[in-house]
N, C-alpha and C positions, 0 to 999 in steps of 0.2 A: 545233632551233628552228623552229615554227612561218614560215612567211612566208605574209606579207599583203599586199594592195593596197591600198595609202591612198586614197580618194576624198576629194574636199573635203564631199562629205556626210556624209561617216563622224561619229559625234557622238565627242566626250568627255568626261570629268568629272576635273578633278583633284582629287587627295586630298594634306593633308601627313601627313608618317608621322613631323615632326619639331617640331623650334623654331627658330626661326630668329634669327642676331642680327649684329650691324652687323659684328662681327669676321668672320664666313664670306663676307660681300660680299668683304671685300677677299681671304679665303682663295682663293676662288673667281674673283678678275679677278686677280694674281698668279703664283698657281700651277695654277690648273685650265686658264685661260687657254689660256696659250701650248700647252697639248697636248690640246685641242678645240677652241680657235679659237671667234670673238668669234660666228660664228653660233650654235653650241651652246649658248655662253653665255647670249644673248639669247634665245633657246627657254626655258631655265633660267629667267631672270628674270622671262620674257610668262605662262609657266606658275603663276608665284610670283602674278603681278598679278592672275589670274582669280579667285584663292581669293577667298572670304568675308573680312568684315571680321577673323572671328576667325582665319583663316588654315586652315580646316582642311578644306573641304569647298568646289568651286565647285557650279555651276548646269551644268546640261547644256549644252554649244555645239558646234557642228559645226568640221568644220579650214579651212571655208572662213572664219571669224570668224580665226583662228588665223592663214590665209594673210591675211587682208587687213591686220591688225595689224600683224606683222612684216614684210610684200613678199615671204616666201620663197614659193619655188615648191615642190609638194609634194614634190617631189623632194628641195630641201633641206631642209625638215621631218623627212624620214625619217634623214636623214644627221645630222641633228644629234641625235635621240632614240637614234639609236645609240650615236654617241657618250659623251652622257648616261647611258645605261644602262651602258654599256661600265665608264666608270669610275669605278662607284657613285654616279651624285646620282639615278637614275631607276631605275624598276620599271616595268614596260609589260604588263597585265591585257587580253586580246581574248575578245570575243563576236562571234559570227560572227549575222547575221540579215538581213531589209531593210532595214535601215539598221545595219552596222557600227557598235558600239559598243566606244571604248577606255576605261580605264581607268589615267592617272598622277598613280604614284603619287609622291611629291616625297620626297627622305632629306638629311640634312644634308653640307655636306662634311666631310672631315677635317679635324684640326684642325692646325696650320705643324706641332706635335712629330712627329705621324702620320702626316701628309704626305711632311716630308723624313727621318724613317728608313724610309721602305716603301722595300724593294728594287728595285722594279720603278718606281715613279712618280718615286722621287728621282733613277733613272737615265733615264730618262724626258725631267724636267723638264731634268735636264743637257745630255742630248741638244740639246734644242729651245732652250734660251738661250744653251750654252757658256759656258766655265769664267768668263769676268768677269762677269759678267750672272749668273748660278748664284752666285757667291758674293756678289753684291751683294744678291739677294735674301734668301738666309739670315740677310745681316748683320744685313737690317730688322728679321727676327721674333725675334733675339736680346735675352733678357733683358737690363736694364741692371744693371751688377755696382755695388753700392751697399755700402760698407763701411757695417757695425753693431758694430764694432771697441767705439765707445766708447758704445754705451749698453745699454740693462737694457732688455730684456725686460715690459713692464708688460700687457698684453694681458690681458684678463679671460676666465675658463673660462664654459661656457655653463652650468655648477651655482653659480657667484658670481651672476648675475644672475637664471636664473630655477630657480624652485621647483616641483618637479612635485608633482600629487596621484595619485589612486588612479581615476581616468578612463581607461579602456578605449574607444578608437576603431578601429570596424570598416576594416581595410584595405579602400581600393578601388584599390590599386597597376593593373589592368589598365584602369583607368578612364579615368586622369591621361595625359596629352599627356605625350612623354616625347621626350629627343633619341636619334635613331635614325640610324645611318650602314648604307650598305648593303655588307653585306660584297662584295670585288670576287671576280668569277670569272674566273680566271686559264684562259683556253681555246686550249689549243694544238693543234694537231696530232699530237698523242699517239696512234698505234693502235696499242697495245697487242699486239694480236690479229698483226699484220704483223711488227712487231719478233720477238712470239715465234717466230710460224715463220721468222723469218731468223736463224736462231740455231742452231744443229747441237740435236736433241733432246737428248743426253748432256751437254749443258753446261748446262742451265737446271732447277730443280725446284720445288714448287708454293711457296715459300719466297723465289724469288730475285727476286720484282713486289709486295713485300707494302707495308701503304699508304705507311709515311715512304719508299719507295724510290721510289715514283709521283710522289708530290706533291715530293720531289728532280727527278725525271726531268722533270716539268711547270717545274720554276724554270729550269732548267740549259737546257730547251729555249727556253724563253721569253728568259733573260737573256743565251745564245749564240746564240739564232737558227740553231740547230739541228736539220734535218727527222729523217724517221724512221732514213731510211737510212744519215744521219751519226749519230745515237742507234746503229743496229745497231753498227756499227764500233767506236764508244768502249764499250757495252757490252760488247760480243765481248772487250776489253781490260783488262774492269774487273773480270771475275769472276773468283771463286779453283776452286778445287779441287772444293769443298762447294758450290758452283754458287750461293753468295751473292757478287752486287754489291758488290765495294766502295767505299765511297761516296767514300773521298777519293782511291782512283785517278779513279770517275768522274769528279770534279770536276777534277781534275789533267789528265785528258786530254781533256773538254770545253772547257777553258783554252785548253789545247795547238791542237786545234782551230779556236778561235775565233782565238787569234793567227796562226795559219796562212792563214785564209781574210781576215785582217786588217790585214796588212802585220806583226804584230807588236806590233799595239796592245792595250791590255789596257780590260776592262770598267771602267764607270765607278766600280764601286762601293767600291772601297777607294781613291776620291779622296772620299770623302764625309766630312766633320766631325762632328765631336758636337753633334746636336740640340737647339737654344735651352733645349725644355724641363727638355732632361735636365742640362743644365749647374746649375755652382754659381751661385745669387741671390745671393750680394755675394762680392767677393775683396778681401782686404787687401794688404798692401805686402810678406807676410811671404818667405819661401823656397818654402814648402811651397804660396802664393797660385799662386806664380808658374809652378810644376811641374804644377798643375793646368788655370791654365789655357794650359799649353803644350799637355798631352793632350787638353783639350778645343776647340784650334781649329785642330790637326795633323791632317790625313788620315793613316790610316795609311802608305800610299804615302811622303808625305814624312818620317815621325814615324821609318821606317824608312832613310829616305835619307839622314836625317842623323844616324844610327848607319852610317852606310857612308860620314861624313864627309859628303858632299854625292854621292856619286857612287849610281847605280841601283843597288838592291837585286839581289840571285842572284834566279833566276827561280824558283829552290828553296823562296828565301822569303816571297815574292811569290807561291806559287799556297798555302802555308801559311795565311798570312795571309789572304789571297781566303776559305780556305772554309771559315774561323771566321766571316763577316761572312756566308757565304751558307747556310754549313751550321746554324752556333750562334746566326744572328742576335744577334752583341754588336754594342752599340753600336762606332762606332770610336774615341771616348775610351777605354772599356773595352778595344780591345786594344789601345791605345797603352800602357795601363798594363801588361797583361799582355805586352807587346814586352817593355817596361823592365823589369820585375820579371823574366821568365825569364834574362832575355840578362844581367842581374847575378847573378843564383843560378846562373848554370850557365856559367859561364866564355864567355861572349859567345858561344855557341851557343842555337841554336831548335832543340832536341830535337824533331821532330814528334809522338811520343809524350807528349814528358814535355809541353807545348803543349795538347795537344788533351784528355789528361788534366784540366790545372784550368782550361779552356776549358769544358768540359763541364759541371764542379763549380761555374764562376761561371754555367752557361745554368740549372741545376738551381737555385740561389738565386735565380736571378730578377734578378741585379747591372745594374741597369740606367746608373748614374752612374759618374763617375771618380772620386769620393769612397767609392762603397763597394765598389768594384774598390781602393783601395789599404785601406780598412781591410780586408777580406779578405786579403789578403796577407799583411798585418801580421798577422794574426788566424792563419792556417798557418804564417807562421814561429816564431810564440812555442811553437804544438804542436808543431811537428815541426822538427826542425834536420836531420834527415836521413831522408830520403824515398824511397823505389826504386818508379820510374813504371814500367807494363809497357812492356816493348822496350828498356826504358833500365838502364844503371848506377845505383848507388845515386847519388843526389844530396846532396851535403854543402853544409848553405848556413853558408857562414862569410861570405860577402860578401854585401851588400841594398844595393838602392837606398837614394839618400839622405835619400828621404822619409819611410824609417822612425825616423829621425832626431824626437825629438817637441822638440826644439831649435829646427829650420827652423819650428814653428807659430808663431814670434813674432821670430824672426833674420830682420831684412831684410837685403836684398840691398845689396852694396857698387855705388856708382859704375860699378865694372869689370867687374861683377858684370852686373849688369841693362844695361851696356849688349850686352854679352856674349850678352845673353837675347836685348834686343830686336835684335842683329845676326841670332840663327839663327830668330826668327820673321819676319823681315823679308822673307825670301827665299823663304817661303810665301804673303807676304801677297796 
């Protein structure tokens, strides 16, 4: 990365590269917030105030106009553009001449869905607010669950209303203003180069750094806070024979690791919920309402803790778990579903193999919901009653969860029942 000296004469021009709308203010004072802090922020918004009326282009100003606006001192201008940039809402363009000329560029934030599934930022935001404050926020951006139990559908198709002719319109898609988020660059202290040579030559081959093992090794460093020389060690432990990485030792003893140098504490990230967006838009009263939305407001963590009765999960299961959410990126409703469905098909064991197997098959569909993580299920058990995963025995499913039950879509829950529910959600709330 280039580095520069800010002068108060230096000029700039801002550019948007987005759209902007009443909802990203609050994204942005909520969740951006607390982990840029309100200077950033207000850089962000003085940047937003310079554009043009139409939002897209400002006039030339220097940083002294910039410093005299906001009070900061250049110093914290530069701190807070960093920031900015850091975690995608800025792009920063330098010309070097007599008078230094910058170039920002403005990107939208993400949006509460995007936000709080990112690995990184949702653990992040946890950090900086702690666990009541972290879930009182989620609560807010929680869709509200509205039964449609009792009515029809009437909604008009956009071929009922209008009628097209035989009129051919030139695309100017590159033209149109469009919403733009800036991808993040996740920059660790990765050298590559150091690692290899601390590595006996006989145990690594051109094969064993190749890119998903990198952009692992970049999370893993980033989400343990892990330097090069703790990477050499857990590497050293991760490779097989054939001098490839394995990925879920590495994950297992980067864990290890991190709990080591931790008191024993575990990453934030299988405390995290199923995301607003991805959740079901109305729930009813029925059995099957209620099992969903247990998956969907369970961290895995606890979703798991209370299949151990209430007592802590084996740490066995626990780093399994962990690197479905880091490795396969599933939601955590999705493996709350995937918990339940294993752990009933395979006699209350978590097969690591037979797990990571249709782990892998729900990352390969794309199952982003706890709705279509059980019809999947449901959908494998009608093909296959008996199954043999690699490393594993053959698996005989004569036993399913009870949600495959298509009875529970409209059997509401007894008294005893649902109080029964609301006791073992209660002690997550």
């Amino acid at each position: 990365m280039l580095k520069t000296v800010l002068l108060p004469a230096d000029a700039f021009t801002v550019v948007s590269r987005t759209v902007m709308n009443d909802n990203d203010r609050l994204i942005l004072n909520m969740l951006y917030q607390p982990l840029i802090n309100y200077k950033a922020l207000s850089l962000y918004n003085t940047l937003w105030a310079l554009l043009d009326k139409t939002e897209i282009m400002s006039v030339e100003f220097t940083h002294r106009h910039l410093i005299n606006m906001t009070g900061f001192k250049v110093e914290d201008i530069v701190e807070a553009r960093r920031k900015l940039e850091a975690i995608g809402l800025l792009k920063t363009a330098f010309k070097a001449g007599e008078v230094n000329n910058y170039i920002y560029q403005l990107y939208a934030p993400l949006s509460a869905s995007e936000f709080l599934t990112h690995p990184f930022l949702s653990a992040l935001l946890y950090s900086a607010l702690g666990s009541k404050e972290y879930n009182r926020v989620v609560e807010y951006f929680k869709m509200p669950n509205i039964s449609l139990t009792d009515f029809k559908d009437i909604t008009a198709s956009f071929s009922d209303v209008f009628k097209t002719g035989t009129i051919f319109v030139k695309e100017k898609e590159n033209e149109i203003r469009k919403r733009e988020n800036c991808e993040i660059e996740l920059k660790v202290d990765l050298d590559l180069n150091l690692i290899m040579s601390s590595l006996p030559k006989g145990m690594i081959t051109p094969k064993t750094f190749d890119k998903n093992t990198c952009k692992l090794l970049k999370g893993i460093s980033y989400l343990y806070n892990i330097d090069n020389a703790g990477l050499v060690s857990i590497i050293r432990n991760s490779l097989t024979e054939k001098g490839v990485i394995d990925k879920v030792k590495l994950q297992n003893n980067a864990r290890s690791y991190y709990q080591f140098e931790n008191d024993n504490n575990l990453p934030h990230l299988i405390y995290n919920t199923q995301p607003s967006d991805l959740r079901k838009k109305e729930l009813g009263g029925s059995k099957r309402d209620k099992m969903i939305y247990t998956f969907e407001t369970l961290s895995p963590f606890d979703f798991l803790r209370g299949k151990y009765n209430g007592s802590n999960p084996t740490t066995r299961d626990l780093k399994l778990i962990e690197g479905l959410m880091l490795s396969q990126e599933l939601p955590p409703g999705v493996v709350n579903v995937l918990i339940d469905y294993v752990l009933k098909i395979n006699d209350n064991k978590l097969n690591k193999n037979f797990v990571e197997t249709i782990a892998g098959q729900w990352k390969r569909l794309n199952i982003k919901t706890v709705t279509e993580a059980m019809k999947q299920a449901e959908k494998e058990h009608k093909g296959n009653k008996t199954r043999t995963y690699k490393g594993t025995n053959k698996v005989t499913v004569d036993s399913v969860p009870e949600w495959f039950d298509k009875k529970i879509e409209v059997e509401k829950l007894s008294a005893e029942e649902e109080e029964k529910m609301n006791a073992i959600l209660s002690k997550y709330s």
